[in-house]
N, C-alpha and C positions, 0 to 999 in steps of 0.2 A: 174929294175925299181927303182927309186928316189921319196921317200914323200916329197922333199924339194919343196920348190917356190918361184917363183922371189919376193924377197921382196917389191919391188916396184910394185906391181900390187896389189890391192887392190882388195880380197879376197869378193866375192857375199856373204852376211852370209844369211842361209835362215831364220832366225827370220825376217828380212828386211818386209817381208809380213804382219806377225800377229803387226808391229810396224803399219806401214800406217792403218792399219785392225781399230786397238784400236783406232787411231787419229781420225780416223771419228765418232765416238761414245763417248767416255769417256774422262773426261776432263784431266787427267793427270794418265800417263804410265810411269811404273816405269821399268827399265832393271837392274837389278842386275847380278850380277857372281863376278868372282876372276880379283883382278886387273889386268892386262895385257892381259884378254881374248878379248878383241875389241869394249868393249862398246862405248867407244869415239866414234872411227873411226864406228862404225855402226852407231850412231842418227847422225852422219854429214855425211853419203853417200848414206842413205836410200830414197834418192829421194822423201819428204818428201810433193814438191809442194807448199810451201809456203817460207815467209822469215823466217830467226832464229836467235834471237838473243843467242849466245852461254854464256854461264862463267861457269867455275872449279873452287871449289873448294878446288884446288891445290893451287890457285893463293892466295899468300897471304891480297895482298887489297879487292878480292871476299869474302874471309871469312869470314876476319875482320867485313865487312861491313854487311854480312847475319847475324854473331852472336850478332852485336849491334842491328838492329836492323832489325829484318826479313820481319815484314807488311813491315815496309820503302820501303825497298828492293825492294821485288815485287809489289808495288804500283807504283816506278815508271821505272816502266817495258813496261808500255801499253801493248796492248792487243796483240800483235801478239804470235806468240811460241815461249816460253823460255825452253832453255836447260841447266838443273843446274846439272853439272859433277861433280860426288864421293859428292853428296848430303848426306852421313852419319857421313862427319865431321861436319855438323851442325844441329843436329836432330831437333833444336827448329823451323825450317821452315817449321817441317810439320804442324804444329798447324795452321801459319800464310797462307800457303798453302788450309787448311779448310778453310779457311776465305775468300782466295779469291775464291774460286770454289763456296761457299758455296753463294755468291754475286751474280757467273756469272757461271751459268752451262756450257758452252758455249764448244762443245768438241773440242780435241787437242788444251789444252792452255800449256799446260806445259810436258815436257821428262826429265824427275828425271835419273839418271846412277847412281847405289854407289853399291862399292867392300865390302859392308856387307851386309846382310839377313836382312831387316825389318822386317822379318816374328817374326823374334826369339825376337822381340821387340812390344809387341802386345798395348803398349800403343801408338805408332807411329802407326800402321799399323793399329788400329781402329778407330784411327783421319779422317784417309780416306777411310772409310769403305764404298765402295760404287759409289766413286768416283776415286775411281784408278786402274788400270788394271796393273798386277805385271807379267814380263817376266823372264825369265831366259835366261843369255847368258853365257854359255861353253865356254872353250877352241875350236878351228876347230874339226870340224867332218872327219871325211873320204871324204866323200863325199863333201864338201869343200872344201878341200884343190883338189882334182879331178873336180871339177866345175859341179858335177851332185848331185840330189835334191834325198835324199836315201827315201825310200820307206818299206824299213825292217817291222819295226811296223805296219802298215796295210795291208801290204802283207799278212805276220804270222796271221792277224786275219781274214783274208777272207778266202773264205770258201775251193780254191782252191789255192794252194801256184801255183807261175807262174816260169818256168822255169827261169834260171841263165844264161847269154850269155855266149856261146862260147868261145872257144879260151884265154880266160882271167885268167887261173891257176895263182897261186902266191904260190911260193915254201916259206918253212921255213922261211928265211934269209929274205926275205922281210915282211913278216910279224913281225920277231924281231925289223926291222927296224923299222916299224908302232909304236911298243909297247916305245920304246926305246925313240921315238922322241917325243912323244907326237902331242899334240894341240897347245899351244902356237904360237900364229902368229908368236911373235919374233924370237922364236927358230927355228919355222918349215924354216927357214931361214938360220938359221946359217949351215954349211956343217963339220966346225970343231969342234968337240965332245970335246975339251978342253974350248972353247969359249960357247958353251952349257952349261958344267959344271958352269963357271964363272957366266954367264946369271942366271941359277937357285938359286945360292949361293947369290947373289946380290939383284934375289926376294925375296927368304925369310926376309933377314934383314930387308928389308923396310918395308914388313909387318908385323915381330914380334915386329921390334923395333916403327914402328911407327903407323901403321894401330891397330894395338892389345891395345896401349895405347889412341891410340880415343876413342874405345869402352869401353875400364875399367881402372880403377883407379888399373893400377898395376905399380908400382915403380923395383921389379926386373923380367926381365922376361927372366932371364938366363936360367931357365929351360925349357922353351918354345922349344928352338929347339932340346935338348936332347928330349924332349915328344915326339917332330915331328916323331924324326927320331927311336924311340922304337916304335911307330901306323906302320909306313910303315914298318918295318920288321912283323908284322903285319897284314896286309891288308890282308883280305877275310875272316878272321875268326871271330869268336863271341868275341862281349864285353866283357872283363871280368875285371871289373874296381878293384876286388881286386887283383888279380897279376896282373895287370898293376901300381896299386898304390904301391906296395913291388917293382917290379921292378923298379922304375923312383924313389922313394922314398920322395912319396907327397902322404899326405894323401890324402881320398878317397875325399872327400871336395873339395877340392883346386886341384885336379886332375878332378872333373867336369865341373868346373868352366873352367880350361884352355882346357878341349874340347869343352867345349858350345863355344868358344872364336874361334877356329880353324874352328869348323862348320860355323861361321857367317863370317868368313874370305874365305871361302869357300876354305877352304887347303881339309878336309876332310870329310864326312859323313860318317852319320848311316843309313843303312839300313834296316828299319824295319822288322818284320817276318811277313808273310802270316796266317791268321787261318780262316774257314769257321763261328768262333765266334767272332765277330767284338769287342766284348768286353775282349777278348783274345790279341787284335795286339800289342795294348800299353804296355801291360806288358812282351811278348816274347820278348827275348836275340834278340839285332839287330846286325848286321854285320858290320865291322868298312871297308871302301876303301878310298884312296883318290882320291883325282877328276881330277887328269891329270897322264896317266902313265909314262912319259915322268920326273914328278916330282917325280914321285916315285921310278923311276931307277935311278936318280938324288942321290936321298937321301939313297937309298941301294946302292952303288955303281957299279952297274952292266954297261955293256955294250954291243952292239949286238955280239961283238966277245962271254964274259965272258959267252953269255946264248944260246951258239950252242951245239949241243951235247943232253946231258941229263941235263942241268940245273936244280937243285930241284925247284930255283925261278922264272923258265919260267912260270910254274900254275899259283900262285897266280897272277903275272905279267899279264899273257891273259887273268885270270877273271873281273882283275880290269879292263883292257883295254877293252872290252864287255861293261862293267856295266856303263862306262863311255861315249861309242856308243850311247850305249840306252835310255839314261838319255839326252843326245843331240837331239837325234828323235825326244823323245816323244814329246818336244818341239814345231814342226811344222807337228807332225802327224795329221790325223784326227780322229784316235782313241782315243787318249792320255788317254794311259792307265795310272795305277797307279803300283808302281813298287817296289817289295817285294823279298825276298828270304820263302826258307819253308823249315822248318826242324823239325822232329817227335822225342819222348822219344825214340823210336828205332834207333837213328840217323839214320833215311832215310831222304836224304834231294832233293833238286833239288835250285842250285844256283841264277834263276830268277826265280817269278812268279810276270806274268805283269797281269790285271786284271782293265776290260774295264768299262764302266758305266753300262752296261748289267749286270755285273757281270761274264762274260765268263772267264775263264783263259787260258792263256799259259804259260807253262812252259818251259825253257831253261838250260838247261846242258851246261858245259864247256868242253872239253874234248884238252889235248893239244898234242893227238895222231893221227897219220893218218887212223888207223885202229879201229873199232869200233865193241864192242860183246856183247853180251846181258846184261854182269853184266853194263855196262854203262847206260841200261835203266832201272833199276832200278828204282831210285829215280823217275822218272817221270811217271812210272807203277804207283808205289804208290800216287802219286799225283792223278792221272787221278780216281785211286779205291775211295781215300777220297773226292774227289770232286766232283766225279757222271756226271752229265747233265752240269754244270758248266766248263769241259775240254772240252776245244777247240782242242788244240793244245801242242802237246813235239816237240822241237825244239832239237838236240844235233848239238850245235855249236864245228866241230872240223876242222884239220888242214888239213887233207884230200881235191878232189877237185870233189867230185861226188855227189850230191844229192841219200839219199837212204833211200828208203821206211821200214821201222822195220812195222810198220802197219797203218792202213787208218787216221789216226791222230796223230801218232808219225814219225818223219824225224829227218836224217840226213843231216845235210846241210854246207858247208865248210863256213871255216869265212867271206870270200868273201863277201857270203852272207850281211851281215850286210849292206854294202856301194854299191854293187851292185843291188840288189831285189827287182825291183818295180813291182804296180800292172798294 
C-alpha cells in the first residue's frame, strides 16, 4: 500500500464543513495553520455558494495597498465575500476589519487564511472578539489522503467502541511509511524521498527567513534553524528550557522568544499537562512535538529504510505522528475534546489525555510493539485511580492488528485505528 496521491486531484479536507457552518452565522472566519497545509486551496474549493472576490497577501501591490491604507481597502470592496490570503503580513486590517463588521453585522462577509497563530497575539484577536470564528487547518489527515471522514475521537468517547473492518491489517513498513511522509499536500505527492528532502529544506528557509521576520523585529535568525533542529531530536519529552538554553547556547530569554516564534509559525507545539486542579495546568512542565512528522524525520534525518528493525527513534517518531492524528480530528469531531498529556511525581505517566466538555477522560498510550502486557497499562491504571468517575476510557494505541479487551474500559486497539473507527 502507497500514502502517495495524484497530485492533481484536489484533496476533500474535512474542515470544508465547519467553513460553510461558520459562513452562515458569523461575520468573518479565520483558517489558520502552517503555510503549505492547504489553506488557499480550501477557502477556493469549499463550495462556498456564492461569488469571491480573492487577494494574498503574497501579492506585492495587495500588501502595499492594505498597509497604506486598510479602511480604504476594504471599503472599496463592496459587499460580497472577500478572501484575504496569509492576512498576518498586515495585522493593522484587523482593526479596520472591526470597523467594517462593527457597521454591517451581516454573516459570511470576509475568510481571513494566515500561516501564524492570532491567538498568541491577543491585542488582534480581541479586536474581533465576538465577531470571528477561528479554524485550524493541519497538514492531511490519514483519512484524507484515503478519502474517508475518520471517526477515532467520538468513537473513543462513546459508550461502546465499534468494531474495526476486516481484512485491512497494515504491517510495520507501512506504517513507517505513514510516519516518514507526513501530511504535507505537496510532499504527500512527491514519490522521490530526495525531492522530499529538498521540498522540506526549501520550507523552512522561507519561513525562518521570511515568515519569522513578519512577526518580530529579528535581524539574525541564524540560530533559528539550529534550535529547530536540537526541538525535533527532542520531540515527546518535557520542556526543559535550561538544558535546552546550554545546549543551543541562547540564553533562556531569547530562547523563549524563538519558541513562542516557531509555535505561531506553527513548526511546533507545547503540550500542556493534565491535572484534576485546573489551577495546576498552567504551571505543569508541557511536552514539546512538532506538527508534521514527515518534517520531523526531515530534520532528524531518518528514513523508512533507517527506522526498520529496532530503531531507538521509531517511539518518539509514532507518538508525534498519533498527537498530530488527533490534533487534526478533534477539529471536525463532535466531541472536540481538549488535548493534554499526564504525568505524576512518581513518573507514572500516560501520553494523551483528551477531555470532553463533560469533563470525562480518556487516555491514550503509545506503544510501538506488536505485543502487549500488563506493565504497559500502567500508566492509564493510574490515570483511571486518580481520576475516579471522570475515566471513560484507556486507549493503548499499538502496532499490532487485534483489538484487545485488558478490561471493561481499557483496550487495546492497533493504529489503524485512528483513520479507520467510526461510530
Amino acid at each position: 500500500m502507497s500514502c502517495l496521491v495524484d497530485y492533481h486531484i484536489v484533496i476533500k479536507r474535512h474542515l470544508q464543513t465547519a467553513v460553510r457552518e461558520a459562513l452562515a452565522d458569523t461575520p468573518v472566519i479565520l483558517v489558520i495553520g502552517a503555510r503549505q497545509a492547504g489553506k488557499s486551496t480550501l477557502v477556493q474549493t469549499a463550495q462556498l455558494g456564492k461569488p469571491v472576490q480573492y487577494f494574498t497577501l503574497d501579492d506585492a501591490p495587495v500588501l502595499a495597498a492594505i498597509k497604506s491604507d486598510p479602511s480604504g481597502f476594504l471599503s472599496g470592496l463592496g459587499d460580497g465575500l472577500i478572501v484575504l490570503d496569509e492576512v498576518q503580513r498586515a495585522p493593522d486590517v484587523f482593526l479596520a476589519l472591526k470597523s467594517q463588521v462593527d457597521r454591517n453585522r451581516k454573516p459570511g462577509r470576509f475568510i481571513l487564511t494566515g500561516s501564524a497563530n492570532i491567538l498568541f497575539l491577543p491585542k488582534i484577536a480581541d479586536s474581533l472578539a465576538g465577531r470571528m470564528e477561528v479554524l485550524t487547518l493541519w497538514p492531511l489527515s490519514q483519512g484524507e489522503m484515503a478519502g474517508v471522514r475518520e471517526g477515532f475521537i467520538d468513537a473513543i468517547f462513546d459508550s461502546k467502541i465499534p468494531a474495526l473492518p476486516k481484512g485491512k491489517n497494515e504491517n510495520r513498513a507501512q506504517l513507517i511509511e505513514r510516519i516518514c511522509l507526513g501530511g504535507y499536500p505537496e510532499i504527500v505527492a512527491r514519490p522521490n524521498p530526495a525531492r522530499r528532502k529538498a521540498w522540506f529544506e526549501a520550507y523552512l528557509t522561507t519561513i525562518l527567513q521570511r515568515d519569522v521576520r513578519d512577526l518580530a523585529n529579528i535581524d539574525d535568525v541564524s540560530a533559528l534553524p539550529r534550535l529547530l533542529a536540537l526541538l525535533a531530536a527532542r520531540a515527546g519529552t518535557l520542556v526543559n528550557f535550561a538544558e535546552i538554553s546550554r545546549s543551543v547556547g541562547l540564553p533562556q530569554s531569547t530562547l523563549k522568544r524563538y519558541q513562542s516564534l516557531l509555535e505561531k509559525t506553527f513548526l511546533i507545539q507545547l503540550l500542556p499537562a493534565w491535572s484534576g486542579n485546573l489551577g495546576k495546568r498552567l504551571i505543569q512542565t508541557p511536552k514539546l512535538y512538532l506538527n508534521d512528522t514527515g518534517l520531523l524525520a526531515s530534520l532528524l534525518g531518518v528514513t523508512p529504510t533507517s527506522l526498520t528493525g529496532d530503531a531507538p527513534l521509531l517511539g518518539p517518531l509514532l507518538e508525534n505522528f498519533i498527537l498530530a492524528e488527533l490534533q487534526k480530528q478533534i477539529g471536525w469531531s463532535e466531541t472536540k475534546p481538549r488535548l493534554f498529556h499526564w504525568r505524576t511525581a512518581s513518573n507514572q505517566e500516560v501520553d494523551f489525555v483528551l477531555e470532553d466538555d463533560r469533563g470525562r477522560l480518556v487516555g491514550i498510550e503509545v506503544k510501538a510493539s506488536a505485543s502487549l502486557g500488563a506493565k504497559h497499562l500502567l500508566g492509564l491504571r493510574a490515570l483511571a485511580e486518580s481520576a475516579g468517575k471522570r475515566f471513560a476510557r484507556g486507549v493503548v494505541l499499538y502496532t499490532g492488528n487485534d483489538v484487545v479487551p485488558f478490561a471493561a474500559n481499557i483496550h487495546a486497539m492497533p493504529i489503524r485505528a485512528l483513520w479507520e473507527l467510526n461510530i
